[in-house]
N, C-alpha and C positions, 0 to 999 in steps of 0.2 A: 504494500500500500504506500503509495506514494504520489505525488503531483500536487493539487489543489487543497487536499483534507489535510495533508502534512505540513503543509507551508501554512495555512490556517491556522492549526494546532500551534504552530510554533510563535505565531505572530499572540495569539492568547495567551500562551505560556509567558510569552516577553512580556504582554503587559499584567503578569500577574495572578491566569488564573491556573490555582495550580492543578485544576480536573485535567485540561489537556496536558499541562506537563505528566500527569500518571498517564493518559492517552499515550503520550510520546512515547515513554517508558516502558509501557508495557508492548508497543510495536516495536522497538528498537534493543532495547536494552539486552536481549540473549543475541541479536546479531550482531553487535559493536564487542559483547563480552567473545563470542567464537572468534572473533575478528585478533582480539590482543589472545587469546588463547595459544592459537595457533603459533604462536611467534614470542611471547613471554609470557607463558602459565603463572611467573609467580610473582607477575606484576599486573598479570590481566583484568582481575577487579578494581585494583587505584586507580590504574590508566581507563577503565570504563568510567567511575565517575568520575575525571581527570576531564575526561571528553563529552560528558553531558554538563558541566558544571562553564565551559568554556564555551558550550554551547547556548545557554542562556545568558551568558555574561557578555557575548559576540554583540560587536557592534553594527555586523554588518544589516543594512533593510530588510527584514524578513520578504519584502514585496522584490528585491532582485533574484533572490535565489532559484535558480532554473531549477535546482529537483534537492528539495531539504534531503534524501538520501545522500545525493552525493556532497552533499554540503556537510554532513554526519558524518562521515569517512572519512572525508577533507580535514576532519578537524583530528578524527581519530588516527589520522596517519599522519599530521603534527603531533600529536599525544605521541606516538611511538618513536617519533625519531628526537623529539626532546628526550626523552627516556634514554634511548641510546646514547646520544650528544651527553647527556650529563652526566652516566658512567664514565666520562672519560676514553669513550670508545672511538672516537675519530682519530681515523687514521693519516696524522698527517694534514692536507687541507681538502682531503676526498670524505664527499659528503654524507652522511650514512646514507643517505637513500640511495646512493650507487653503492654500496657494500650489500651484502649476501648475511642472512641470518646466522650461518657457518663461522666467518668473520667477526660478526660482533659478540657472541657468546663465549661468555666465560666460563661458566659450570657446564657438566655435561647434558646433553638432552636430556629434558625430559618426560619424552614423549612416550605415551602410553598406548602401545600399537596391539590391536586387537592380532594380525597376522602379519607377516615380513611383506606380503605385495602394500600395507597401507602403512611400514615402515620406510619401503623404500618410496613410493610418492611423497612421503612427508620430507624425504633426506635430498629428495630432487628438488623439491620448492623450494628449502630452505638453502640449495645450493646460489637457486635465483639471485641476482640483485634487486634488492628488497622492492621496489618500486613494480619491476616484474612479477616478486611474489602477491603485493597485493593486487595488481591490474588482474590476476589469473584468477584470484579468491574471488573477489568485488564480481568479476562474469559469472564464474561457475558456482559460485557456493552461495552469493549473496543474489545473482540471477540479476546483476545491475545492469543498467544500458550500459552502451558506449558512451550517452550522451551524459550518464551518471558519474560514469567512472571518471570525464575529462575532468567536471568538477571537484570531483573529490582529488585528481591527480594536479591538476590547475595545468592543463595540458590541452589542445585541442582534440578534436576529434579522430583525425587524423593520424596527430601523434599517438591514440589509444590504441586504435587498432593496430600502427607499426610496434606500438608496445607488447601488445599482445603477440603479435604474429612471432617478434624476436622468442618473447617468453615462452610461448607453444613448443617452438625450436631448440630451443633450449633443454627447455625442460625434457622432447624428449631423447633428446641427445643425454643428459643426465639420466636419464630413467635407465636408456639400453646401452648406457656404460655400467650403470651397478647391476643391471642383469648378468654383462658379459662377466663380471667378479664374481658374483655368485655362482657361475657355473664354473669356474676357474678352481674354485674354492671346494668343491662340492667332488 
């Protein structure tokens, strides 16, 4: 749910009423939470109210925003690379949103994989450069447009799709190199 009722909600919530802010919450709040899951479990709750809390506090006109989803993402994909930035994880003057989940992680995963084919998708995404891992999540897991994701990416349209296309590529280039190890291994 998204377009008109959400950007509505939001403009209520700005001014105060806080029914739609529980509206908002209860549409968004488990896809923003899966969203930091995926990428930092054991910061995914602070940085979810990290990213609803920045989103009523936004200055920006509830009346510009092209699709309050990506506008949601937008913010929660600043919540995660603050996060990263402020562990002291920049490497250098390269940005975290071009570094890989792989890269910024300190402790070991810990990802709780029901079978090794949804260990190894999980160890391809994470190999992504983050920016890829989210544009891939945002389409498939979140079912976001293109036109959703450019806002949340602050990207054009264009650029989402060559986004995506690289990341496809990637990714399954990553996938049928840990298959070839596992059969190596085996």
């Amino acid at each position: 749910m998204d377009g008109d009722h959400s950007a509505e909600l939001y403009r209520q919530w700005r001014d105060g009423d806080a029914s739609a802010g529980d509206e908002i919450a209860s549409l968004y709040c488990a896809r923003v939470l899966s969203f930091f899951e995926s990428k930092v479990p054991e910061a995914a709750e602070d940085l979810m109210q990290k990213t609803f809390l920045a989103c009523l506090a936004s200055t920006t006109d509830p009346a510009s925003i092209r699709s309050f989803r990506g506008f949601l993402f937008g913010i929660a994909r600043k919540m995660l690379l603050q996060h990263f930035d402020g562990r002291g994880k920049l490497k250098g003057e390269v940005p975290v949103s071009h570094l890989s989940l792989a890269a910024l992680r300190t402790t070991p995963t810990q990802r709780i994989a029901r079978d090794q084919q949804e260990a190894r998708v999980h160890a391809a995404l994470a190999e992504l450069v983050l920016d890829q891992q989210i544009a891939l999540e945002l389409y498939y897991w979140h079912k976001m447009s293109v036109r959703e994701i450019a806002t949340a990416l602050d990207l054009s349209e264009g650029g989402v799709r060559a986004k995506l296309h690289r990341a496809r590529q990637q990714f399954k280039k990553t996938l049928a190199g840990s298959d070839d190890a596992e059969d190596e291994a085996s």
